[in-house]
C-alpha positions as a LaTeX table, in Angstrom:
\begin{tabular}{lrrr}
\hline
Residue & $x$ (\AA) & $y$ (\AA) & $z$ (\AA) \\
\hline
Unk1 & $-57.57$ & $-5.09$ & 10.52 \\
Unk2 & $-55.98$ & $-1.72$ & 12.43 \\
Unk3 & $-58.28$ & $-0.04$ & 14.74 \\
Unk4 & $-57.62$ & 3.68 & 14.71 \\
Unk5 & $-58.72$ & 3.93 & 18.49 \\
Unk6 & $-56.09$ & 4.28 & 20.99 \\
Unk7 & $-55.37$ & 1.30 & 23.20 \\
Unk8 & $-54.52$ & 1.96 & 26.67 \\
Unk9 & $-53.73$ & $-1.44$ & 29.92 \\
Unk10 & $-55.61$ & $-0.45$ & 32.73 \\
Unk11 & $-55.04$ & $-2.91$ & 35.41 \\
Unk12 & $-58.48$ & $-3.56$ & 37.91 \\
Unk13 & $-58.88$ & $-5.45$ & 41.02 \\
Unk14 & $-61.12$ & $-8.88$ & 40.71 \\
Unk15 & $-64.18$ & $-7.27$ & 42.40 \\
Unk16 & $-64.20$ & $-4.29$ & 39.61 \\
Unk17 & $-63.39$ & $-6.75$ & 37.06 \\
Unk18 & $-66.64$ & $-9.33$ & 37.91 \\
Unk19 & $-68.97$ & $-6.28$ & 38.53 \\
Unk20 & $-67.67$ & $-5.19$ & 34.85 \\
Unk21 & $-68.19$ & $-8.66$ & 33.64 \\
Unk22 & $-71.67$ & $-8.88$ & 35.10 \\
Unk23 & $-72.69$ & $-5.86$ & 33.66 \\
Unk24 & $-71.30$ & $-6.42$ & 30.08 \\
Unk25 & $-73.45$ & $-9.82$ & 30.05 \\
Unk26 & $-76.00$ & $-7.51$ & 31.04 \\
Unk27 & $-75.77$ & $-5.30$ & 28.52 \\
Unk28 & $-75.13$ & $-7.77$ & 25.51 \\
Unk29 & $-71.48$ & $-6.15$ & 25.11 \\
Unk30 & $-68.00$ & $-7.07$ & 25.12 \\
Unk31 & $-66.08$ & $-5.27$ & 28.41 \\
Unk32 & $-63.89$ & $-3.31$ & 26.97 \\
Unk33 & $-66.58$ & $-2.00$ & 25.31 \\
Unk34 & $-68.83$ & $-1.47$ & 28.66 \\
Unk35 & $-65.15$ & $-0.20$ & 30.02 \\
Unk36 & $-65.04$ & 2.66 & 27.44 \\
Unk37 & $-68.54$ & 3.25 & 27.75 \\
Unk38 & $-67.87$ & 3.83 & 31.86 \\
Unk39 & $-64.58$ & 5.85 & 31.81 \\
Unk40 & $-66.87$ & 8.15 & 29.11 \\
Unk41 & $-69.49$ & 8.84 & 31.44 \\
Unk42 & $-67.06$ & 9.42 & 34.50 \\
Unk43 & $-65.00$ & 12.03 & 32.59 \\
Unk44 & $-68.41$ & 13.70 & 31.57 \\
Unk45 & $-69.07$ & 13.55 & 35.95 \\
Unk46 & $-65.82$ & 14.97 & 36.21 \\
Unk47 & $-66.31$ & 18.07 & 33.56 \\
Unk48 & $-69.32$ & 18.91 & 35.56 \\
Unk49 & $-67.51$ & 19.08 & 38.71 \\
Unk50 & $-65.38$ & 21.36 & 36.84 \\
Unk51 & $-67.81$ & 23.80 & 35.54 \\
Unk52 & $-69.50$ & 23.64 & 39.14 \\
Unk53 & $-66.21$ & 24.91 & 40.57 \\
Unk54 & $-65.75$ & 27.53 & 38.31 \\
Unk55 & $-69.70$ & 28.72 & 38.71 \\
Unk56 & $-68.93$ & 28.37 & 42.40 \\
Unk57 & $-65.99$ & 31.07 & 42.22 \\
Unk58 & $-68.15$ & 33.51 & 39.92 \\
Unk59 & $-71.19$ & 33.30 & 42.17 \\
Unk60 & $-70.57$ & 35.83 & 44.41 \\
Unk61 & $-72.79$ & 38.50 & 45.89 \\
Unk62 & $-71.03$ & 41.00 & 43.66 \\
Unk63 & $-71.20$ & 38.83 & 40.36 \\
Unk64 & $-72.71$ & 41.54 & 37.45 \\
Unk65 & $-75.55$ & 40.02 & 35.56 \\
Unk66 & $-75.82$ & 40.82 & 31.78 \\
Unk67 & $-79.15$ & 40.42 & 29.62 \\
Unk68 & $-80.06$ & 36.77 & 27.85 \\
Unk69 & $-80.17$ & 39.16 & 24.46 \\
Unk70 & $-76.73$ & 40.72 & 25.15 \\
Unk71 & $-75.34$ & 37.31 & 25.61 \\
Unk72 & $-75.89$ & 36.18 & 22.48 \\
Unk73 & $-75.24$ & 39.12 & 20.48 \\
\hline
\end{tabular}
């Protein structure tokens, strides 16, 4: 049966590959599955570090406030 997720090779050295393994077990999944689950959770770390380098920039002594009510009108 097709899957319609995209497959992608990613090649690890041993050491990342048995702490995947290990924690897989741990889990009670397969790793590919604990793989995805990882690479999900370090692009959400890596938005954040986004969005904390563009609140960075805008926080500046000068930076103009505006109301909670006017920004969500």
């Amino acid at each position: 049966m097709p899957t319609t997720k995209t497959r992608i090779n990613v090649t690890i050295p041993p050491d990342v590959e048995r702490v995947l393994a290990r924690v897989a077990e741990r889990d009670a999944m397969p790793p590919a599955t604990k793989a995805a689950h990882l690479i999900r959770l370090a692009l959400e770390v890596e938005e954040d570090e986004v969005w904390d380098a563009i609140a960075r920039r805008r926080d500046t002594a000068k930076a103009r406030f505006i109301s909670h009510r006017r920004a969500w009108d």
